[in-house]
C-alpha positions as CSV (number, residue, x, y, z in Angstrom):
1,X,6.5,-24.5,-6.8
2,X,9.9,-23.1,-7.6
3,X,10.4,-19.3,-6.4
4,X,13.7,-19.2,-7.9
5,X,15.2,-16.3,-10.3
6,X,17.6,-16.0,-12.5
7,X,20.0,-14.0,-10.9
8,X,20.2,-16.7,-8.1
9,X,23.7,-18.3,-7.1
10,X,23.9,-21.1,-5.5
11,X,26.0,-21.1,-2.1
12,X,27.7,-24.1,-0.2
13,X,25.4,-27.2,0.1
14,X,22.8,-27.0,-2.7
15,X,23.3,-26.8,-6.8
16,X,20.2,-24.9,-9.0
17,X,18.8,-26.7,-11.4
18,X,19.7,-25.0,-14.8
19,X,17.9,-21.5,-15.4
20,X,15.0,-21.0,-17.7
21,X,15.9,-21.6,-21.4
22,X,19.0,-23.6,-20.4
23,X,19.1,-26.2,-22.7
24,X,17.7,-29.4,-21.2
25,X,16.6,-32.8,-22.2
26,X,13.0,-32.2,-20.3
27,X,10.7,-30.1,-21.8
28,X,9.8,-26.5,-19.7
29,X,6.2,-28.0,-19.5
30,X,7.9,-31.0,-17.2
31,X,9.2,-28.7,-14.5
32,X,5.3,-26.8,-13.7
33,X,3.8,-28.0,-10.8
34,X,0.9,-30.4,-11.7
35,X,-2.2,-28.9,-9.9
36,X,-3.3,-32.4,-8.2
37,X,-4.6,-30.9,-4.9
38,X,-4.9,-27.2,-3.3
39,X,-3.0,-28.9,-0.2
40,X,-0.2,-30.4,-2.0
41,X,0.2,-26.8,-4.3
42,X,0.7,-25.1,-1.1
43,X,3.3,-27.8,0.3
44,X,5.1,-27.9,-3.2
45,X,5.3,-24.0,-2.5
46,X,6.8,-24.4,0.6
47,X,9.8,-26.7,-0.8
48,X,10.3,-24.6,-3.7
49,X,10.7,-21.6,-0.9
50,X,13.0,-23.1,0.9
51,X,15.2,-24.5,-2.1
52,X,15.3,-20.8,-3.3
53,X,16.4,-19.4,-0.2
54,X,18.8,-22.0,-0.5
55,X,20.5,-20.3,-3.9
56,X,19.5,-16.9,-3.1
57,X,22.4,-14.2,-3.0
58,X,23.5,-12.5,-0.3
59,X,22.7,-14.6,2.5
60,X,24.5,-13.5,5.5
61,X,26.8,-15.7,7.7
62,X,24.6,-14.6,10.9
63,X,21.4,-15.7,8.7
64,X,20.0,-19.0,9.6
65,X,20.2,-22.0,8.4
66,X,17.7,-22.5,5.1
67,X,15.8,-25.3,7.1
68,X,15.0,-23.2,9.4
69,X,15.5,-25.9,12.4
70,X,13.3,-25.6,15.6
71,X,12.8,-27.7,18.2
72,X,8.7,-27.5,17.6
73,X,8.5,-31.3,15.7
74,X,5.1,-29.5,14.0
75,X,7.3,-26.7,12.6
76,X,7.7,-26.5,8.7
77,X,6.0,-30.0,8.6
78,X,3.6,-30.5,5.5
79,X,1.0,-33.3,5.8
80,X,0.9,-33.8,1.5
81,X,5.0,-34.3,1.7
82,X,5.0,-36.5,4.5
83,X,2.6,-38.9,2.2
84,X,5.4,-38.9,-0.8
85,X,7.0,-41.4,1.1
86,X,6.5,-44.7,-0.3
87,X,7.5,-47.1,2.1
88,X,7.7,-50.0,-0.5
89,X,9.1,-53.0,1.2
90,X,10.2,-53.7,-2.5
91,X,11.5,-50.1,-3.0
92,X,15.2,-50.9,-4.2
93,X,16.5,-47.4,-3.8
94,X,15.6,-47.2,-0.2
95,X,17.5,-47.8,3.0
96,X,16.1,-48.8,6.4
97,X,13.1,-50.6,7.8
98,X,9.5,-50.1,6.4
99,X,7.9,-49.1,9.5
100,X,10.8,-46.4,10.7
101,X,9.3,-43.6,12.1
102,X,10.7,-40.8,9.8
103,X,11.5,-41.3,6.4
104,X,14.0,-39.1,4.6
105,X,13.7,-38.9,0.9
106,X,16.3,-37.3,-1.0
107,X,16.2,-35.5,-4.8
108,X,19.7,-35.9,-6.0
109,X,21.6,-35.4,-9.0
110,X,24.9,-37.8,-9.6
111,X,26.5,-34.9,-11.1
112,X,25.8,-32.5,-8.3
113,X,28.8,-32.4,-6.2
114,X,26.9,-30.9,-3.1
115,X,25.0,-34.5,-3.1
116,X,28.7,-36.4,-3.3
117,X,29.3,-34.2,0.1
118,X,26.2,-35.1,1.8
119,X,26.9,-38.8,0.3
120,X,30.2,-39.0,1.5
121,X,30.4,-36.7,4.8
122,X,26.9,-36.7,6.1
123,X,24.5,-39.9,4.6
124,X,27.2,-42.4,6.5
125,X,26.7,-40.9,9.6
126,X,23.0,-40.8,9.5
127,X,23.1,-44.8,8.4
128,X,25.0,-45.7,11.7
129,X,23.1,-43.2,14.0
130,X,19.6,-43.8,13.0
131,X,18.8,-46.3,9.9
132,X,20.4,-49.1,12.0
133,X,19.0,-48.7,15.2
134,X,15.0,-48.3,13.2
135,X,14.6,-44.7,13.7
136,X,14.8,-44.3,9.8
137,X,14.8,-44.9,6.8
138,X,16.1,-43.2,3.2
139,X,14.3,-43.1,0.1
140,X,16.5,-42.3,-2.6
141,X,14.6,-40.2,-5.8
142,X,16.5,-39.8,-9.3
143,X,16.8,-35.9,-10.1
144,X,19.1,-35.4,-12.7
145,X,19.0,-31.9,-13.9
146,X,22.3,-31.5,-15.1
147,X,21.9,-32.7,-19.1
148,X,22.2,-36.4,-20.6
149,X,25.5,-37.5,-17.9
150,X,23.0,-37.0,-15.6
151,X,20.0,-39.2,-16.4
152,X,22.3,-42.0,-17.8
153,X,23.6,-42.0,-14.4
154,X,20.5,-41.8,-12.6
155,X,19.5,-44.9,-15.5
156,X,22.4,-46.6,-14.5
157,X,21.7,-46.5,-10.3
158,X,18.2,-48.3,-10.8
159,X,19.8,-50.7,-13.2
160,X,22.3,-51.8,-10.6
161,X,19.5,-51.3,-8.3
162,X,17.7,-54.1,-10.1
163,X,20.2,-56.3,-9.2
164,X,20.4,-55.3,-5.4
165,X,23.2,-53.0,-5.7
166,X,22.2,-49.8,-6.1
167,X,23.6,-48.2,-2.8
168,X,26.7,-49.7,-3.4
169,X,26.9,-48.2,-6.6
170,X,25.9,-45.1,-5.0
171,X,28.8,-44.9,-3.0
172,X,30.7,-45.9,-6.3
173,X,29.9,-42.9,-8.2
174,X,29.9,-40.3,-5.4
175,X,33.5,-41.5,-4.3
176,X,36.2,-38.4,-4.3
177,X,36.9,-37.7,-7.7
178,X,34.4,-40.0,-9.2
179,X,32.2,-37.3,-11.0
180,X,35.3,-35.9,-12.6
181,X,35.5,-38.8,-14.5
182,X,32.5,-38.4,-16.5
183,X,29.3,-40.9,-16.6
184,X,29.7,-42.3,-20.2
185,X,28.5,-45.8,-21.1
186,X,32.4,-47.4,-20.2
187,X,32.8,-45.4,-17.3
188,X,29.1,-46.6,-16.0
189,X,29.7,-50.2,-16.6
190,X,33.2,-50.0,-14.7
191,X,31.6,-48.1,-11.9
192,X,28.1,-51.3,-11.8
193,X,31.7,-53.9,-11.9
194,X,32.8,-51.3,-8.1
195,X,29.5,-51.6,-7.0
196,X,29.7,-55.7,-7.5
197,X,26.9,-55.8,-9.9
198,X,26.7,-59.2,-11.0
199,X,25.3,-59.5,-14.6
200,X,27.3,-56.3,-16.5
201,X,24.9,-57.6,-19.8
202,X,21.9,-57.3,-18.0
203,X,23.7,-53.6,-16.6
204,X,23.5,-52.4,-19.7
205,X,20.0,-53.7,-20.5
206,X,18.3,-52.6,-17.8
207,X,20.2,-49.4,-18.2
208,X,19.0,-48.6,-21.0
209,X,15.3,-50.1,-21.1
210,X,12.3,-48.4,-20.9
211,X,11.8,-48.9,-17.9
212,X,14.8,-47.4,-16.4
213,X,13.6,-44.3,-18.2
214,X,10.2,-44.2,-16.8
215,X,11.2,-44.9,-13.2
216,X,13.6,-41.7,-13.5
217,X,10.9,-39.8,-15.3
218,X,7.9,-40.5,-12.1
219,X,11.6,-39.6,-9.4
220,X,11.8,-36.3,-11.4
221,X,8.5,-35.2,-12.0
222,X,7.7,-35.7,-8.6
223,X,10.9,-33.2,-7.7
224,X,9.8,-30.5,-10.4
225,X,6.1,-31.1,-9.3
226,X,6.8,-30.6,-5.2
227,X,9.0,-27.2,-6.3
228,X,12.8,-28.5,-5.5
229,X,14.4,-25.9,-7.5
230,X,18.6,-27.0,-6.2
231,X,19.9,-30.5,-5.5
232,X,19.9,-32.4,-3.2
233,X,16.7,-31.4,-1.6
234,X,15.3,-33.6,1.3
235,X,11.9,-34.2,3.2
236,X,11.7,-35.5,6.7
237,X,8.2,-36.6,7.6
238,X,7.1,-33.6,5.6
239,X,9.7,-31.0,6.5
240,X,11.7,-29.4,3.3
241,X,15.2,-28.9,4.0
242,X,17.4,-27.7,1.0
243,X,21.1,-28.3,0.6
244,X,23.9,-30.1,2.0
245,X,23.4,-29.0,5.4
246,X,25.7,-29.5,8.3
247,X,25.1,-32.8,10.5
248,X,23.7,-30.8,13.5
249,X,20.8,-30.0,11.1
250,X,19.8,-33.6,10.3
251,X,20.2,-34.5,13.7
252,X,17.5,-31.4,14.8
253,X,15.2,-32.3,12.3
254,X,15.2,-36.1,12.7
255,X,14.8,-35.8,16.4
256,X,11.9,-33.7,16.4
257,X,10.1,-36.1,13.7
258,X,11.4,-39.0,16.1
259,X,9.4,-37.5,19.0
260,X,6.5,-36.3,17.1
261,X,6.1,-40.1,16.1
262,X,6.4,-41.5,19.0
263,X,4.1,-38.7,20.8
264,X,1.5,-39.9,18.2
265,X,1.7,-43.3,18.2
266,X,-1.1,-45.4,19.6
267,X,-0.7,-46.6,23.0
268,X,-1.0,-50.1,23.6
269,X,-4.7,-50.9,25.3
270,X,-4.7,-52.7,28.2
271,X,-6.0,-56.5,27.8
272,X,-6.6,-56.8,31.4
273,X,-4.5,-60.2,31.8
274,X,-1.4,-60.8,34.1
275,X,2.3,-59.4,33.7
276,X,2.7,-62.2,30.7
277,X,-0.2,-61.0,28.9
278,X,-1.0,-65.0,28.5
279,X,-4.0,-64.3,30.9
280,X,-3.2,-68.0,32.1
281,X,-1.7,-69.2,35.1
């Protein structure tokens, strides 16, 4: 759950979801972590700590970083996060093969400009260094916390989505200078016509149906339930990290899962046939 207080500030890489009694399209009820699960209380704990360490003051330039990066692939790591990850070979809003060994999901907030940053400086990198090659693979989850801009946008992504398009639009909306520009209805459309959406009618259905609403609602109330307090917030196979962090800490963190993954993985049992494993000659 969320350890954050009110006279938090956020610092480079993560933005705080609004303060209590901000005014907010959710209801306060909506952001309490729903007690499914001792395990999952105390993993939903652990995120929230780290996303308020994240926005605390005074943090120190010889402090380190919030994720707390070791080269121990078991540290941080929360068995009831890791299994948030969906691995949907249908999943839309994901990136990256279905059987990758670490999965990287993502709470993000179109009107956070900490997530453009990590969209624009960091997410590209981590495509061409370990989505292609199989080593992972991104789930994207809608948390807009920002007021209505925000969840029409996040409306908006899965509608394109629906149309195979979503990370394209993705890209669209978290270009330089995009945000500035506001995430009305015209603005939206113009921005699914960038992303090469195909059917702008069926855009603007799908945007605003109800089920755009409810597959935002299940992305958010999974982020208020698991404690992410600041956007973006990430897991890795189970470890929180909080924040736009630098490359070198995605790298870190995504290596150790890689190993632990491969260090676990089943090894193949011999069949006791030749080289060719035909067993024929």
């Amino acid at each position: 759950m969320s350890t954050s207080n009110s006279n938090s500030k956020p610092t480079p890489g993560s933005k705080s979801a609004p303060r209590p009694g901000a005014k907010s399209s959710r209801t306060p009820s909506s952001r309490k972590p729903l007690l499914y699960g001792a395990a999952v209380v105390i993993a939903a704990a652990a995120l929230g700590f780290v996303s308020y360490r994240a926005t605390a003051p005074d943090h120190s330039k010889s402090s380190s970083s919030v994720a707390d990066v070791t080269t121990d692939p078991d540290a941080e790591v929360y068995s009831e996060l890791e299994k948030l990850a969906r691995r949907d070979a249908d999943d839309r809003l994901a990136l990256g093969r279905v059987d990758a060994p670490v999965v990287l999901i993502e709470y993000a907030d179109f009107k956070c400009s900490y997530c453009g940053k990590f969209a624009r400086e960091t997410e590209p990198a981590l495509v061409k260094k370990y989505v292609e090659n199989g080593t992972l693979r991104i789930e994207w989850r809608n948390f807009p916390i920002f007021g209505a801009g925000s969840e029409a946008a996040a409306r908006a992504a899965w509608a394109a989505g629906q149309q195979g398009r979503f990370w394209e639009f993705h890209r669209a909306a978290y270009a330089e200078g995009a945000m500035e520009k506001g995430f009305g209805k015209a603005r939206l459309k113009a921005l699914a016509q960038q992303a090469g959406v195909a059917d702008l009618e069926r855009f603007a259905r799908d945007a605003d149906s109800p089920a755009a609403s409810a597959a935002v609602s299940k992305d958010q109330e999974q982020g208020y339930r698991i404690g992410a307090a600041s956007t973006p917030s990430f897991l890795v196979n189970g470890r929180p990290i909080a924040g736009a962090q630098p490359m070198e800490t995605f790298v870190q963190v995504i290596e150790a899962a890689a190993e632990k993954a491969r260090a676990s993985a089943p090894r193949p049992q011999s069949t006791g046939t030749d080289d060719t494993g035909s067993g024929t000659e």
